[in-house]
C-alpha positions as CSV (number, residue, x, y, z in Angstrom):
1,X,121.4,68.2,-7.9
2,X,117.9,68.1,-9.0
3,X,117.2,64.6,-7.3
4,X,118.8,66.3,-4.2
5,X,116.0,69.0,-4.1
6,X,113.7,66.3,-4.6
7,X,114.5,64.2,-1.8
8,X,114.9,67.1,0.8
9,X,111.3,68.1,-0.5
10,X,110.0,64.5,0.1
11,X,111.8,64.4,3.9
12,X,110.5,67.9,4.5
13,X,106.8,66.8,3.3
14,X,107.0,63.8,5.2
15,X,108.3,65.5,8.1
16,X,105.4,67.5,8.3
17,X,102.7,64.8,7.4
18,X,104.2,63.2,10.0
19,X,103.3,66.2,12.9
20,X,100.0,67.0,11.3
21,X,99.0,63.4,12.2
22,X,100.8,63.2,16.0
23,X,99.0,66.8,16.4
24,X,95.7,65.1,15.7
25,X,96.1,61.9,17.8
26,X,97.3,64.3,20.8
27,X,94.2,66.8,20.5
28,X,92.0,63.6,19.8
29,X,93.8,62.0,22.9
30,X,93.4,65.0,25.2
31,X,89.5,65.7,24.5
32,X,88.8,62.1,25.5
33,X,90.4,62.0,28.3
34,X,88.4,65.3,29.5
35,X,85.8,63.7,28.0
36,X,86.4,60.6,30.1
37,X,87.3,63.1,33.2
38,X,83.8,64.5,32.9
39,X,82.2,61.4,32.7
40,X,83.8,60.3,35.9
41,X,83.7,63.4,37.8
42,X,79.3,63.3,36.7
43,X,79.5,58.9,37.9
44,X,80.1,60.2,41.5
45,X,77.4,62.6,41.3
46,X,76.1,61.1,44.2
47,X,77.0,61.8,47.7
48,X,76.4,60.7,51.5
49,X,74.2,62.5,53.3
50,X,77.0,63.8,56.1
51,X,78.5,64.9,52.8
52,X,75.1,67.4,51.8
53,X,75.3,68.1,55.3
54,X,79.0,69.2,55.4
55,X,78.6,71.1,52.2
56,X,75.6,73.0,53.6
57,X,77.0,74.0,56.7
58,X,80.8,75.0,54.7
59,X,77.9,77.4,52.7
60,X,76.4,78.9,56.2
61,X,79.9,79.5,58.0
62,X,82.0,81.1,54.8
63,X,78.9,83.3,54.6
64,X,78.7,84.2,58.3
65,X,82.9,84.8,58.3
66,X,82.6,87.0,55.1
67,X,79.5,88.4,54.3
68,X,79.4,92.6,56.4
69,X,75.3,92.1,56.5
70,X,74.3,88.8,55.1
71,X,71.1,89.5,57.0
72,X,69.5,92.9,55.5
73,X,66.5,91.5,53.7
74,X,65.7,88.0,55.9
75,X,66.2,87.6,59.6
76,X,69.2,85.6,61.3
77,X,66.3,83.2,63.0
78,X,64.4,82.9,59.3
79,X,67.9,82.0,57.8
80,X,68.8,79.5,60.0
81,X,65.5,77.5,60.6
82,X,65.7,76.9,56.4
83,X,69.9,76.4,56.8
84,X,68.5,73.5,59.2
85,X,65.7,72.4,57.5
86,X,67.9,71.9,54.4
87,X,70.4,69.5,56.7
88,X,67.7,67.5,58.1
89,X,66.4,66.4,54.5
90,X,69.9,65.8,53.0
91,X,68.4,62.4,52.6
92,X,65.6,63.4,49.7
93,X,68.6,65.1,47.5
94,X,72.2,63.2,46.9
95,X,72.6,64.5,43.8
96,X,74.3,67.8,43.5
97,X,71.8,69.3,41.1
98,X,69.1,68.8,43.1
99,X,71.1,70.3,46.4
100,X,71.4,73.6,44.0
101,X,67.7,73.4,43.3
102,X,67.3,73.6,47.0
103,X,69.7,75.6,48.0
104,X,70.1,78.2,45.4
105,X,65.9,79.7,46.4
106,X,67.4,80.2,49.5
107,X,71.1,82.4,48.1
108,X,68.1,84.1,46.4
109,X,66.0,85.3,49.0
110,X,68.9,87.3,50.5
111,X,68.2,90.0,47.0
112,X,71.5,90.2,47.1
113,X,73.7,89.8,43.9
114,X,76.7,89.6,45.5
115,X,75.9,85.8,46.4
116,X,75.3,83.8,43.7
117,X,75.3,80.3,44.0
118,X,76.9,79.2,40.7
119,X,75.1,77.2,38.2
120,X,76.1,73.2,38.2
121,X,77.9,73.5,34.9
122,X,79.4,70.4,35.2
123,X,75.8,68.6,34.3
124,X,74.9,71.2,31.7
125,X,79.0,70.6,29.8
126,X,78.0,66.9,29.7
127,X,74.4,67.4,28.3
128,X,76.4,69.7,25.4
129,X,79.1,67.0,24.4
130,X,76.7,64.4,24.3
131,X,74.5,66.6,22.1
132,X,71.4,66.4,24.2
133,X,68.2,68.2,23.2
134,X,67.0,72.0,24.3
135,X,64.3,74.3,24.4
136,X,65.2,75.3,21.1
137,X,64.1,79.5,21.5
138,X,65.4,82.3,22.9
139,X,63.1,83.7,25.7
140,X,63.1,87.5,26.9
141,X,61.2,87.9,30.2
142,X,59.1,91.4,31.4
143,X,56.5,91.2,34.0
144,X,57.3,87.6,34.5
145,X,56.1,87.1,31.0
146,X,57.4,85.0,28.5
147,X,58.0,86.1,25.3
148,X,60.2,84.4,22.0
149,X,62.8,86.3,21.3
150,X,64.6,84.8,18.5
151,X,63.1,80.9,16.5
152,X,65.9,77.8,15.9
153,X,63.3,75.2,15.6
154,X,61.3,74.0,12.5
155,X,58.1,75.8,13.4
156,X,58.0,78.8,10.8
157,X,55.1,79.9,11.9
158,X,56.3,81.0,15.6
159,X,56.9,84.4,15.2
160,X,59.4,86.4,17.6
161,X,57.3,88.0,20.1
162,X,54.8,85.9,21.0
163,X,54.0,85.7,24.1
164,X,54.4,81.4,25.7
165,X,51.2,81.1,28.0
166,X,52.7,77.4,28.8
167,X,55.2,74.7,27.8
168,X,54.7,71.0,28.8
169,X,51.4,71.5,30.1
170,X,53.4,73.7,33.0
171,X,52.5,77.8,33.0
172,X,54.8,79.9,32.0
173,X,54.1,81.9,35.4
174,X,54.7,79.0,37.3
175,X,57.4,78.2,35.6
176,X,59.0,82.0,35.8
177,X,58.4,81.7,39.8
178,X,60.3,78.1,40.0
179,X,63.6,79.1,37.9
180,X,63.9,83.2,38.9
181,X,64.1,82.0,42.1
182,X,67.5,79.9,41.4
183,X,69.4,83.1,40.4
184,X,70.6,86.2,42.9
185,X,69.4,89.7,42.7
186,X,68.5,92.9,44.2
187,X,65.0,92.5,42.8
188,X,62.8,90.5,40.8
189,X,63.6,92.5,37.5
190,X,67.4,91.8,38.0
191,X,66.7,87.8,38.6
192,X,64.4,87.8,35.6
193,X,67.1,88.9,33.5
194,X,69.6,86.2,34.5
195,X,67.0,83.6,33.6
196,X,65.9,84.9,30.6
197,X,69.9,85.3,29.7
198,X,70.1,81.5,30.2
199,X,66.6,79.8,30.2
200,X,66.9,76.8,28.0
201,X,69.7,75.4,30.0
202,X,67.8,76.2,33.5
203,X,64.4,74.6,32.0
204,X,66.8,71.5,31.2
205,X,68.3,71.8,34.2
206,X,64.9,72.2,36.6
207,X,63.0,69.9,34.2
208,X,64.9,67.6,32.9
209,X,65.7,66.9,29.0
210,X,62.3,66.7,26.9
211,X,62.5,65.0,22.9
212,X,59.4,67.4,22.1
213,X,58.2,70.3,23.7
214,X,54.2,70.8,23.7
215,X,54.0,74.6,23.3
216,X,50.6,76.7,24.0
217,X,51.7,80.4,22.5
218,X,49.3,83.7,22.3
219,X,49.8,85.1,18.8
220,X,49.6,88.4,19.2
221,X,49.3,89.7,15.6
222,X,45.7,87.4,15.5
223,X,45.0,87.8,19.2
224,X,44.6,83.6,19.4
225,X,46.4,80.8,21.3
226,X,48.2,78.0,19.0
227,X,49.1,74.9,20.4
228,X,52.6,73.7,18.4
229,X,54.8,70.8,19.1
230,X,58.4,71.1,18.0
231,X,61.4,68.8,18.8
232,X,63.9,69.9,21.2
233,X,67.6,70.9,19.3
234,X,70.8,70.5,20.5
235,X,73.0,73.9,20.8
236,X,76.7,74.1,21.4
237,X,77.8,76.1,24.4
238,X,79.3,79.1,23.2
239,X,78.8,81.3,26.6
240,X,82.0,82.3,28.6
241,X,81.8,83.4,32.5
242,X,82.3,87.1,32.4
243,X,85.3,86.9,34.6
244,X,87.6,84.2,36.1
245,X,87.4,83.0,39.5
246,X,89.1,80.4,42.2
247,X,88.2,79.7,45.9
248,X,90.2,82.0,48.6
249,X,91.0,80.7,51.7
């Protein structure tokens, strides 16, 4: 009896060793072949020009059949003359990145949120599995200041609230103009909250990936600007879209 119990012990154990291990190999499976997906999906990146061209005039007729007043805070002719300017240099941007970079200033001059043109996500889930580098602070934004908001670098001596007067030799003013203007809004307020809710990925995404970030800050506490260098870090994405969402026909 007692070798009985035994043996249904040792079936039951090795039933279950059995599914811990096929679970693993499944899960393991399935993320690399998203993983793979990904990659393949980011390999054809690149696209024809009547492609750009198509995409950009699929934009400008949905918006036309949808949109009540699409044209409340830029004229018809404005809209149009830039609609066409974008199709006639599909040839300097293939990539789909660089067709938001163009095209999302021009979502954003409507100051309207209700158009948004959504952020390439696909580039920025690759940069995360791959564990590619970011601006590693949190930034808050008022008066198209920059300010740090919260430290994950090695620099103990950047203190939250200091204000950034430039990173990578680029001003943070100039930099605030370039990346507010790829997010919708009613006003300039509204669109500097969106970046400042997601500005390390949109500096990756309008600058590209740096190892080390050359940082010029104005210490408040002393009243003096500190030049730092720090080493870009790489985050996991842990942000969720506030809602779900699929194309209507």
């Amino acid at each position: 009896m007692v070798n009985l119990i035994i043996q249904i012990i040792i079936i039951l154990f090795g039933t279950l060793l059995l599914l811990s291990v096929g679970s693993y190999f499944f899960v393991t499976d399935a993320e690399r072949s998203r993983k793979m997906a990904l990659r393949k999906s980011l390999a054809q990146s690149e696209f024809k020009i009547e492609q750009i061209q198509q995409d950009i005039d699929f934009f400008y007729e949905s918006l036309e059949r949808i949109h009540p007043e699409p044209y409340a805070h830029i004229t018809k002719t404005d809209f149009q003359s830039r609609i066409l300017e974008l199709r006639n240099a599909a040839h300097t941007f293939l990539t789909r990145l660089e067709l938001y970079k163009r095209l999302a200033p021009l979502v954003s001059e409507m100051n309207d949120e209700s158009v948004r043109l959504l952020v390439p996500e696909t580039e920025l889930d690759y940069h995360y599995s791959i564990g590619g580098r970011f601006f590693p602070f949190d930034v808050r934004i008022i008066d198209r200041k920059g300010y740090i908001a919260r430290n994950y670098s090695n620099e103990a001596r950047i203190r939250e609230g200091f204000e950034i007067i430039s990173i990578n030799d680029v001003p943070f003013h100039v930099m605030h103009r370039r990346l507010a203007q790829l997010f919708s809004g009613s006003c300039e307020a509204q669109k500097s909250y969106y970046l400042s809710e997601r500005f390390r990925e949109m500096l990756y995404l309008f600058y590209g990936m740096a190892e080390k970030y050359k940082l010029v800050i104005q210490d408040t506490r002393a009243n003096k600007t500190v030049t730092y260098e720090v080493e870009g870090k790489p985050f996991k994405k842990t942000r969720e879209l506030p809602y779900a969402y699929q194309s209507l026909e």
